[in-house]
N, C-alpha and C positions, 0 to 999 in steps of 0.2 A: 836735559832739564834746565839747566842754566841759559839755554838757547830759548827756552820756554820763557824766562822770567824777561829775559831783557826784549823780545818780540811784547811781552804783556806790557811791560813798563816805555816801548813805543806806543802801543795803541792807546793807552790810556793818557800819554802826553799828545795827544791828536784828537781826544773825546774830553779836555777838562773840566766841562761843564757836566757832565755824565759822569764823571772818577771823581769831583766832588761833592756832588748831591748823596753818590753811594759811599761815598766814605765817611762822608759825616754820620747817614744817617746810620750805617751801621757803629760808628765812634758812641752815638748818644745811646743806643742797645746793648751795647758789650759794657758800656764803660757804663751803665746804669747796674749789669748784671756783675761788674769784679768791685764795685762798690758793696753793694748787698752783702756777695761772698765774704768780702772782709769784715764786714760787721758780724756774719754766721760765725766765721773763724775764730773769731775771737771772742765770741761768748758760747760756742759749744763744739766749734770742729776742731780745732787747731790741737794737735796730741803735744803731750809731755812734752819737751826738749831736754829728751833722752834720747841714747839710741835707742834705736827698732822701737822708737814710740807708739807706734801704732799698733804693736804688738803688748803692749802693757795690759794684763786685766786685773777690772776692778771687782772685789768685793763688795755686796751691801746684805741688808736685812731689809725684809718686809714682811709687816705685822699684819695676818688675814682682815681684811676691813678696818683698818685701822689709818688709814693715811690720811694727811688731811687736806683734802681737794684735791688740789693740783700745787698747794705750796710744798709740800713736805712729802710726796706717795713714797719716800726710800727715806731709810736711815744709815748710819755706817756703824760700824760694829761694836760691843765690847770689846774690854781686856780679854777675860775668859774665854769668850766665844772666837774671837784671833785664835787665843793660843791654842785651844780646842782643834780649830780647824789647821793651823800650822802643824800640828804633834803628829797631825793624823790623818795629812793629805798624801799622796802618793804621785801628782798631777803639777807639783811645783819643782820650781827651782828652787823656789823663795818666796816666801810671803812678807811683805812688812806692814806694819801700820805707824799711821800718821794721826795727829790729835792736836788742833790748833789752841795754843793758847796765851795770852799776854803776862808780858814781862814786865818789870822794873829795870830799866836798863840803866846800868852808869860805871863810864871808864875807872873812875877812882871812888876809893872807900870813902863816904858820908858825903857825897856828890847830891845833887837832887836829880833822880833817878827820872826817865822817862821810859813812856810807854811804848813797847816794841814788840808786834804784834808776830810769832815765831808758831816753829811747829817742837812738840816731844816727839821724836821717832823714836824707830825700836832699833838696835843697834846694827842689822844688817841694813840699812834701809839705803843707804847711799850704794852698796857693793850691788845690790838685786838690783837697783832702777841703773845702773852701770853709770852712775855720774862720777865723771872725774872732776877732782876738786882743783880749783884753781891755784891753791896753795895749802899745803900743808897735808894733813891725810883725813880719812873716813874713819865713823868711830871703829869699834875692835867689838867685835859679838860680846866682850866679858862685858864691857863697859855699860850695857845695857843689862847684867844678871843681878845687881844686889841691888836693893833702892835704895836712894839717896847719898850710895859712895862715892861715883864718878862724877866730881863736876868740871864734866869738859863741854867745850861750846862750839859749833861750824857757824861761822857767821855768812849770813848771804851778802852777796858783791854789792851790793848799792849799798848796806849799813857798813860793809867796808871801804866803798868809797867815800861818802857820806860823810862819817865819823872815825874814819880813822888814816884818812886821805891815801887813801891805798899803798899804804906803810907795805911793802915788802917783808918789813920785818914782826910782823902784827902776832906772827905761830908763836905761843910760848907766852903772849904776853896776859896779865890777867883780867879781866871786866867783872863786876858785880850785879849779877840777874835777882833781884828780890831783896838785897843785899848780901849775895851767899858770893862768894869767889868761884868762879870761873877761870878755869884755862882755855883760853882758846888752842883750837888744837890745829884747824883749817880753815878756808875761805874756799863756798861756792862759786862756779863757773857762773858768768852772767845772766847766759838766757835760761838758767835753770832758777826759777824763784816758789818753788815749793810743789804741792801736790797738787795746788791749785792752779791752774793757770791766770784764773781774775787774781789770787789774792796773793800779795806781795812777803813772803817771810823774811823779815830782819835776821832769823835767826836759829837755830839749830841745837835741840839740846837732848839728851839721851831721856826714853821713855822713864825708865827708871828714876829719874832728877822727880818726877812730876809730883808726889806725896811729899817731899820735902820743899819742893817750890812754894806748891798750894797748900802749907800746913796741915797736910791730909794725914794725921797722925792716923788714922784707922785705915789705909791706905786703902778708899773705897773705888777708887779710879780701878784698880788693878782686882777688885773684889765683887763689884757689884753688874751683874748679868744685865739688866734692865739698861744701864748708860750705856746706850750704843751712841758712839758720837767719832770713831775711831775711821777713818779711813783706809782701807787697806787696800793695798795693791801688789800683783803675785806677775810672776812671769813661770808660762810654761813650760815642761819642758820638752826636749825632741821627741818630735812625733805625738805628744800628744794636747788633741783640738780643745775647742772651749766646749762644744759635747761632753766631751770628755769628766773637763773639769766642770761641767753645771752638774750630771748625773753624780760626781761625788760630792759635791756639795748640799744634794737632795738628801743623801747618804747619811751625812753629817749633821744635818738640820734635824731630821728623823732622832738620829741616837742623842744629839740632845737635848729635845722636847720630852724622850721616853726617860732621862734622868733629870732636867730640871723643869717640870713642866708649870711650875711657876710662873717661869719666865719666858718659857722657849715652847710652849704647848703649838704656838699660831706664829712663831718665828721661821721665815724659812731663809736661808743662805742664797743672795742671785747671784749669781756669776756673769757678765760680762765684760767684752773690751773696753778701752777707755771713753772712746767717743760714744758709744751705744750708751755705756753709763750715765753719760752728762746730761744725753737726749730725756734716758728717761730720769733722772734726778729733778729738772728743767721742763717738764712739758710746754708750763708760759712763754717760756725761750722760746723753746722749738718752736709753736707755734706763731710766736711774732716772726723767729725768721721762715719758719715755711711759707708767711703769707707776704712778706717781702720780696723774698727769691722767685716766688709765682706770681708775683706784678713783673719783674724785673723781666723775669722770662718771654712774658705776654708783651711787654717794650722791644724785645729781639725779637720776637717773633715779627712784630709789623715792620720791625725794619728790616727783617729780612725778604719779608714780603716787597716793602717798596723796592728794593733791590733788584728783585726776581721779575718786578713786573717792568721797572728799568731795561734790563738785559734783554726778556721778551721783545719788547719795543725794539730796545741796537736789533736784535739776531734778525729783523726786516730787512733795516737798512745793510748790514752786512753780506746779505743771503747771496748775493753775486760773488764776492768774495770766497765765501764757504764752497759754492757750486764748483768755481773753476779751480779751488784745489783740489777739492774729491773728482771734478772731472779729469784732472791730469795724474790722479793715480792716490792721492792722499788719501791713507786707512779713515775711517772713524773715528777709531779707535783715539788713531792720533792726534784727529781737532777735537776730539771731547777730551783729550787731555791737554791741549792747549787751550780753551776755553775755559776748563777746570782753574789751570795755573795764572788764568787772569783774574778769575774770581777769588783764589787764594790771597795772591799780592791785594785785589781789593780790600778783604777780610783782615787783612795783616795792615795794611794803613788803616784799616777802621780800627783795628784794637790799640795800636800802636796809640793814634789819636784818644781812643778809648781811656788809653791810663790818666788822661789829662782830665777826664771825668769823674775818673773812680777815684783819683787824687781827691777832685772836691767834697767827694760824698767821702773819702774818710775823713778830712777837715772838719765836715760838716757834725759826724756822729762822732769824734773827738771832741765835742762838744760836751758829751754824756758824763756827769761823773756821779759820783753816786757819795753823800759827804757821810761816809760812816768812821767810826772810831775803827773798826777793821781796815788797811789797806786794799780796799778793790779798786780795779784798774781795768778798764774794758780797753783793751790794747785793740785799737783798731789800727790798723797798718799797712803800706801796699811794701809785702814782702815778696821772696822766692814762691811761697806756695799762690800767691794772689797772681803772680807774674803768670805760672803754670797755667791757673783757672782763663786765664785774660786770650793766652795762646790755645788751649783748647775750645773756650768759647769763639773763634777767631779760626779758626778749622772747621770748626764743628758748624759755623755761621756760611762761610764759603761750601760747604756743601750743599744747604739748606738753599740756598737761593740760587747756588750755579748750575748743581747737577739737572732739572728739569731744563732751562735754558742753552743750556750746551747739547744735549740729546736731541731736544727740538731744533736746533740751526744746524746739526749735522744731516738731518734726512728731508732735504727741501727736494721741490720738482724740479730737479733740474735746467729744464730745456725752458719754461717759464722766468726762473732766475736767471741763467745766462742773458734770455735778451733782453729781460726788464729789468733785471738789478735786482728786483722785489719778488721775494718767493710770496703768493698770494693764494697757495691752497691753503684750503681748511681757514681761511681769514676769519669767518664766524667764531669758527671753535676755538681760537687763537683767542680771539677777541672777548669771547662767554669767559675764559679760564682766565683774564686779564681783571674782568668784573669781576669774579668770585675772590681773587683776590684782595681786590676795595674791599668789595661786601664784607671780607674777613676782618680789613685792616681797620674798618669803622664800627663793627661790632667790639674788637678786642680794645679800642680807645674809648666805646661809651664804658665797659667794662670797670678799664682803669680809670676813668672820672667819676663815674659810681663810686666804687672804692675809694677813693680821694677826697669825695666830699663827706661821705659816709664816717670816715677815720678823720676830718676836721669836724664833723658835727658830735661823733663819740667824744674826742676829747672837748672839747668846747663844754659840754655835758658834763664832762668829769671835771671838768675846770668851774664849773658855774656851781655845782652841787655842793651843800657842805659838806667837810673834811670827815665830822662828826667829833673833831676836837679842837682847840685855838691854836689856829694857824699865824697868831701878832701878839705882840708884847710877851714875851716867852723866850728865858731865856734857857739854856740849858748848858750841863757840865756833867763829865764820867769819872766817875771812879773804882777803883779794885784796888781795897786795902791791902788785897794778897801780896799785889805787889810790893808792900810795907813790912811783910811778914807778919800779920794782924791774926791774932786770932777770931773765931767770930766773937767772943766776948769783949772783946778790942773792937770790932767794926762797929757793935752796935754802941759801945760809949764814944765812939767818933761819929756817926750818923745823928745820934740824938741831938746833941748840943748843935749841930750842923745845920741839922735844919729850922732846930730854933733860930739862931743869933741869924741865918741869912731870912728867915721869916721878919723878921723885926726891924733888918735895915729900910735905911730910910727910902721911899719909893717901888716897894715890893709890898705886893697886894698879898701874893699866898705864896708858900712854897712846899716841894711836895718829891717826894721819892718813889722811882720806878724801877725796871728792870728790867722795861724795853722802853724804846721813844719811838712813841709813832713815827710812818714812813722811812723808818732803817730794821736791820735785822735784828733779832731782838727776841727772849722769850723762853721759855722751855717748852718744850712736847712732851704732855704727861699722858696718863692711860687713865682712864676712867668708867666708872660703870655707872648709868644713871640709875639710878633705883625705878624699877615698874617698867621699863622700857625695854621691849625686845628686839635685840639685837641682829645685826644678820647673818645668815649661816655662816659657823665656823671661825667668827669672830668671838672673843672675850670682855675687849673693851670698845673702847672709842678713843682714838688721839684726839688730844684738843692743844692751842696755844695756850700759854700760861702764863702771866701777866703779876711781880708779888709788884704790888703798889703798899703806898703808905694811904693814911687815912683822908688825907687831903686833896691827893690825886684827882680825883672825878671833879671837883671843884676849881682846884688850878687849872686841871686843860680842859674845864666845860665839858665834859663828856657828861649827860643828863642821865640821871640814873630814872626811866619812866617807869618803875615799879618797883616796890620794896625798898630799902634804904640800903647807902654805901658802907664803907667799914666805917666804924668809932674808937675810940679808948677802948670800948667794954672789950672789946676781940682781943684778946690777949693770950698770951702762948698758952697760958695756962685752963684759958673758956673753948666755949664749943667751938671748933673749925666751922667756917664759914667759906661764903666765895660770891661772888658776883661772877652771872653769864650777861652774852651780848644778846638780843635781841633773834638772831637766828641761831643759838642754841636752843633757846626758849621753843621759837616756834616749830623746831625741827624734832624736838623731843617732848614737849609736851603742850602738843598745837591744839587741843580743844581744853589748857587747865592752865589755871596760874604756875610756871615756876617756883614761884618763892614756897619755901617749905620742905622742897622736894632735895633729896640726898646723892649724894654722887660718893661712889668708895673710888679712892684711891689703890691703882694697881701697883705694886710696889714692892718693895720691901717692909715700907709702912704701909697695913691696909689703913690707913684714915679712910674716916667719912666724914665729907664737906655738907654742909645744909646750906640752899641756894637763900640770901636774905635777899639780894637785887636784882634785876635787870636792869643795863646798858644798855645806851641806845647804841646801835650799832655804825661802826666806823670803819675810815679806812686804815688799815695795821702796817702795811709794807708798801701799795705806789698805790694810784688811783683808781688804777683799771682794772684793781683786780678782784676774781670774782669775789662772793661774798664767802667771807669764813667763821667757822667758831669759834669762841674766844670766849675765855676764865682768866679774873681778876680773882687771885686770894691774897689776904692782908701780909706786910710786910713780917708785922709782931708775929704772926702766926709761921710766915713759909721766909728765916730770914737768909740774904743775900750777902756776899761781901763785893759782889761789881754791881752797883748801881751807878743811874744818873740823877740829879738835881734838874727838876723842872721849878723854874722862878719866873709868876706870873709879875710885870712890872706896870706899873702905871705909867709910864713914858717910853722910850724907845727901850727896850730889851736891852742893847749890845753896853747901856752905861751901868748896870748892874754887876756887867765883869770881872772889874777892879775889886769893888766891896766883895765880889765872893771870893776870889783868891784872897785876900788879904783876909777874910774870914777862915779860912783853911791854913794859912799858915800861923794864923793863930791856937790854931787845936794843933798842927803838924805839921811843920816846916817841910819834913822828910816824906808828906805825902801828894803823890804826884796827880795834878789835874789836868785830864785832857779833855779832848772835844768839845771846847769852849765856844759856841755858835748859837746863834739865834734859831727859833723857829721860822722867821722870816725864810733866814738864806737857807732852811732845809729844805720847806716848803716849794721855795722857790727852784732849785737846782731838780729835786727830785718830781715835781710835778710841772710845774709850767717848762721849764728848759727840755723835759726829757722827753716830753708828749711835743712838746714845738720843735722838736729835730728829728722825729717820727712824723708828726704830722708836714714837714717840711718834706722829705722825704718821699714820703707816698705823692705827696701832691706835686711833685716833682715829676713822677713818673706818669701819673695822670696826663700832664701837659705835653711830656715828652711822645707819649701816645699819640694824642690827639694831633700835634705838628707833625708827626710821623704820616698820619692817615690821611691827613687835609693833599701833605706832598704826596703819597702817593695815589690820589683822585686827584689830583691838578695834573700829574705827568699821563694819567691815565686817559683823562679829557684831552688834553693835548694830542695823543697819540690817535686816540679816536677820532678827532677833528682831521688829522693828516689822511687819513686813510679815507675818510669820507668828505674829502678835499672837492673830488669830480662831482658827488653828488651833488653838495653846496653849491659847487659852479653852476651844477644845470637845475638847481632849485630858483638861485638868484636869478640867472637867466628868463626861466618861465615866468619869473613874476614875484616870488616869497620878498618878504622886504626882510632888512637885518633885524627887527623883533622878533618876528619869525623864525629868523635863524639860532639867532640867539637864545628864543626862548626853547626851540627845539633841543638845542645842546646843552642847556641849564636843565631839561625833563630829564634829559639821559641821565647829569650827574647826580640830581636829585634822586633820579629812582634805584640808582642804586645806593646813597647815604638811606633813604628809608629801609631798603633789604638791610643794611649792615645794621640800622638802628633798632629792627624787631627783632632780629637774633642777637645783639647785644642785650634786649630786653628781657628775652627769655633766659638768657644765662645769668644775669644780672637777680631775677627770681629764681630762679634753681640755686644758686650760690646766697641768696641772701642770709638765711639761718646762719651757716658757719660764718661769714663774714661779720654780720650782726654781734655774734658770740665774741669774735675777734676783735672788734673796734669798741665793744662795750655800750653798744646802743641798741634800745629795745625791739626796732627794726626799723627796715626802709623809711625813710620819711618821702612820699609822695611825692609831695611838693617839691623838695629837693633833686628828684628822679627827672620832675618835670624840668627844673629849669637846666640842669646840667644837660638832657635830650636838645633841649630847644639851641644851647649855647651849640653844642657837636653842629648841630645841623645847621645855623647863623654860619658856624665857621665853612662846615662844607662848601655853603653856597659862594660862599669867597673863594675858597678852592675853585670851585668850576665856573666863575664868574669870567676869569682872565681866559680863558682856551675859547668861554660861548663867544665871549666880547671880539677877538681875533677872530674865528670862525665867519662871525657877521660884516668883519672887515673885509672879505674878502675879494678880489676882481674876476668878478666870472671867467673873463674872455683872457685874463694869463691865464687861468685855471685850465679851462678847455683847454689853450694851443696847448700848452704840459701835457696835459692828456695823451 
């Protein structure tokens, strides 16, 4: 075998104009597709960094018809409903759950506390997921049995580096989470940052803490069926499969729908791995990366083609070669494994070359960030698992284009090859299977140019469309008094006076309190019944987003209320519950009648009923592209909050507002922490224009790299065809053809086959438009569009086959014939 490599890595230092056309073009194929892979990886494949990660399963909840779209189709669990199914599984090792929530964070008592975004686990949770702590220990099962006894803390490695300069001596010492004392007890391992892999936790604190953290003196976290918000995650045990554990989980869903069917009637328990979970938690994910990774794919594909039809071409010129060592006794066997090992080395400098590609495209999608008051972090990376993908795509590519090639130059005619060097049977069929090729490599590049223009004209669209809210002069600021130890009767005589005095400063038009901010996560998921409306089989309610704004809201961020009126004073805790929907709530539930009037009961522990007084126009809630959702506004006074944000309309630049509202808040409370101090500008900006132009940069990337793919391989194709019909040219020149002639003859050839490639690029191009359309967010093909990106593929082609016609026509008949 090693005899193999160094014979490969001679001939290809004797062919370098051949080893690097192929090596590039398979570098710009691999290195397009371990690009993509890293961006998949790290928004849905990449497991736990635990051991036997890939063995971790997730628990969730899904409510019969109740999901909403594609933002939210799974939940994660209650308190109850864990311990339920912990008490009474038979299929575990271990279940734990997770619950993220933010902290007041500060080294020393009366410190000004900052916000540190952690998880409550339950007290096995470190031992089940087998993470070893980097210092100190894991909680203890008691430590998680009484609420609010144990306050002990795991801090995660970057808050220990961070803020405590990776003290050694950090175990033992005390912090203040809410202003409660804390002992820390340990310090996580690095690449372990929580259950999430987007989301970064500061911090580690026992389930139990969480009623005492969050002033939950009725300890409903731990009481109430309905808050499924819990994460949970179990490991098997020997010998038994996730079969296994789904059928008991049916088990369990069943027995407590029949005792609390309140809550659990339409509840069922899913059981999956962890990556399966993410998938379906993620569909929008999934989906942008499935239609990434199948452009990328369609990219190696044609370079694997230009390669194969490369090699075709050499196995001519070589066939003398091949003949006299099968005539001196050499197996087959043996030169399709030495033609194999040349193609490998080629696939392996293409991948090798490759990582220098896939480098740029994570560069490139390291770009993404996403500016939430939550830590997410789309870790794109060229790791060990990217490395793996790089060398399998890189095997898998050297198959793809060597083995036809190698099979064909081992079985030439012999006696023909010995005396001409050139094996020339089957030259037609050779030649038909070289064109099928093109024809492939120019349909799969109109393909990705379709796609390319199609996802620059989607976003464009989402870019040019209004938001449906003020995307300028808007300033905005987070808070969670919890983190202050606030009661609600405390939050709301801090809220009130708050948003007076910052309404009044000087250069602030309105100001106004929410509890989500457009394009971040944001919101509750409530259950609702409309009144009059029937429902679909086997359903109860309808999820919807839930939105508590103050009365001002709709005004500060221009959201037009086109029917009925917004909230006022009159809506007060103690008047009738009220609510504003968006616009496709309205028309999806009561499409031939006005809304307004119309009653929705709350599913709950409180049945309320809300009476709809508005319609909202309808906007975008979470990123641009995404599809259209339902959405309920109910009044602050009515549904009230202790984490909100401050939206401050400003009449001059937003960012000079800042100052006067900090120094308005330590006016009310020195000790109360304000984060996520940003403009709507730079939201706006980061989440929609930067995160659609490094997608749209991307795809249109690949588009090109297509099309330069296809052009080289119909220039090598021409080329190859003009040599072999060398004599004919000679005796066409001869009788008479003049070089137009010639020329134009070998321009028809490459033209006719760029049009074969262009009509089956066309028909795929309409078979895929629906999903595609659905994918890029635009209403469908635009014609026009179709036309000009056809016309550019085929402008380019012609360039392609213009250099082989051009030489063809230079020909000298009378070398030609003597060669003959």
């Amino acid at each position: 075998m090693l005899q193999d490599f160094r014979y490969a890595l001679r001939t290809l230092r004797k062919s370098p104009g051949f080893a690097l056309v192929a090596i590039i073009s398979l570098a710009l194929g691999i290195g397009a597709n371990s690009a993509m892979f890293s961006l998949a990886d790290a928004l849905l494949l990449r497991p736990l960094p635990v051991p036997h990660g890939s063995d971790v399963i997730v628990v969730q909840s899904q409510l019969r018809g109740e999901s909403v779209g594609a933002i939210a189709p799974y939940s994660g669990l209650s308190y109850p409903d864990f311990k339920d199914l912990r008490d009474r599984n038979k299929s575990y090792t271990g279940l734990v759950a997770s619950l993220y929530a933010q902290f007041g964070f500060a080294t020393e008592k009366g410190a000004l506390p900052k916000m540190k975004f952690g998880e409550l686990v339950s007290g096995d949770y470190f031992s089940v997921l087998e993470v070893p702590l980097e210092l100190g220990r894991a909680f203890r099962p008691d430590e998680d049995s009484a609420p609010g006894r144990d306050a002990v803390v795991v801090l995660g490695h970057e808050l220990w580096r961070t803020d405590f300069a990776s003290d050694a001596g950090v175990v033992g010492r005390t912090i203040f989470l809410n202003n409660i004392a804390f002992t820390v007890i340990g310090v996580a391992p690095e690449p372990f940052t929580g259950a999430n892999g987007l989301v970064r936790s500061a911090l580690f604190v026992p389930l139990a803490m969480g009623p005492r953290l969050q002033n939950d003196l009725q300890q409903s976290m731990f009481e109430k069926r309905e808050n499924r918000g819990m994460t949970v995650f179990g490991r098997l045990k020997s010998g038994v499969g996730v079969a296994q554990a789904k059928a008991e989980a049916r088990v369990v869903s069943e027995q407590l729908a029949q005792a609390y069917p309140a809550t659990n009637r339409t509840c069922s328990l899913v059981v999956d791995k962890d990556v399966q979970a993410r998938l379906k938690q993620s569909p929008i994910d999934a989906a942008l990366v499935f239609f990434l990774l199948a452009m990328a794919a369609v990219v190696l594909s044609i370079a694997c083609a230009n390669v194969m039809n490369i090699l075709l071409s050499r196995a001519r010129a070589r066939s003398r070669e091949i003949a006299v060592r099968l005539a001196i006794g050499a197996g087959r066997g043996r030169l399709v494994r030495q033609l194999l090992t040349e193609s490998l080395v080629i696939a392996a400098l293409g991948g090798a070359l490759g990582l220098l590609v896939a480098k740029a495209g994570v560069d490139l999608f390291g770009q993404i960030r996403i500016p939430a008051d939550i830590p997410i972090v789309i870790d794109v990376r060229l790791d060990p698992r990217v490395l793996l993908f790089t060398i399998l795509a890189s095997v898998a590519s050297a198959l793809v284009f060597g083995l036809a090639p190698a099979l064909q130059s081992t079985k030439p005619d012999l006696v023909p090859a010995l005396k001409s060097g050139k094996s020339d049977d089957g030259k037609r069929r050779r030649l038909l299977g070289r064109n099928t090729l093109v024809i492939a490599q120019v349909a799969g590049a109109l393909l990705l140019l379709v796609f390319a223009t199609q996802a620059y004209r989607g976003a464009s669209i989402a870019i040019s469309r209004p938001a449906g809210f003020r995307t300028s002069h808007l300033l905005m600021a987070s808070f969670d008094t919890t983190l202050a130890r606030y009661t609600p009767d405390q939050s709301k005589a801090f809220f009130k006076p708050l948003i007076e005095r910052v309404g009044n400063l000087p250069g602030v038009k309105s100001a106004a309190l929410t509890q989500a901010i457009p394009m971040l996560p944001g919101g509750d998921n409530i259950r609702v019944v409309p009144e009059g409306v029937k429902l679909p089989p086997g359903a109860e309610a309808i999820n919807v987003i839930s939105n508590a704004v103050s009365d001002a809201y709709f005004d500060t961020l221009n959201v037009p209320i086109i029917e009925g009126r917004g909230f006022q004073e009159t809506d007060r805790a103690e008047s009738r519950p009220v609510a504003v929907v968006n616009e496709l709530f309205a028309r999806k539930y009561y499409p031939s009648q006005s809304a307004i009037g119309k009653r929705l009961r709350l599913k709950g522990d409180k049945e309320a009923v809300l009476e709809i007084v508005g319609v909202a126009r309808q906007s975008k809630y979470f990123f641009l592209v995404e599809p259209p959702v339902e959405y309920l506004y109910r009044p602050l006074s009515q549904n009230p909050q202790q984490a909100l944000a401050i939206m401050v309309e400003t009449a001059g630049p937003s960012s000079t507002a800042a100052g006067p509202l900090r120094d308005v808040v330590r006016s009310l409370d020195a000790g109360q922490p304000v984060y996520g101090v940003r403009t709507m500008e730079e939201v706006f900006d980061q989440r929609a224009t930067k995160t659609l132009g490094v997608l749209t940069e991307a795809i249109g990337a690949m588009g090109l790299l297509g099309m330069v793919l296809a052009m080289v391989g119909l220039y090598g194709l021409m080329s190859y065809s003009v040599s072999l019909r060398s004599r004919e040219i000679g005796i066409r020149m001869a009788i008479g053809a003049g070089r137009s002639g010639v020329m134009g003859m070998v321009m028809k050839q490459g033209m006719a086959l760029t049009v074969g490639g262009v009509a089956i690029g066309l028909v795929l191009c309409f078979l895929a438009s629906k999903g595609v359309s659905a994918a890029v967010g635009v209403p469908g093909f635009n014609l026009p569009f179709v036309a000009l990106v056809t016309a550019g593929l085929v402008a380019a082609a012609a360039l392609g086959a213009y250099a082989p016609a051009w030489r063809a026509s230079r020909l000298d008949p009378n070398a030609v014939l003597r060669q003959e």
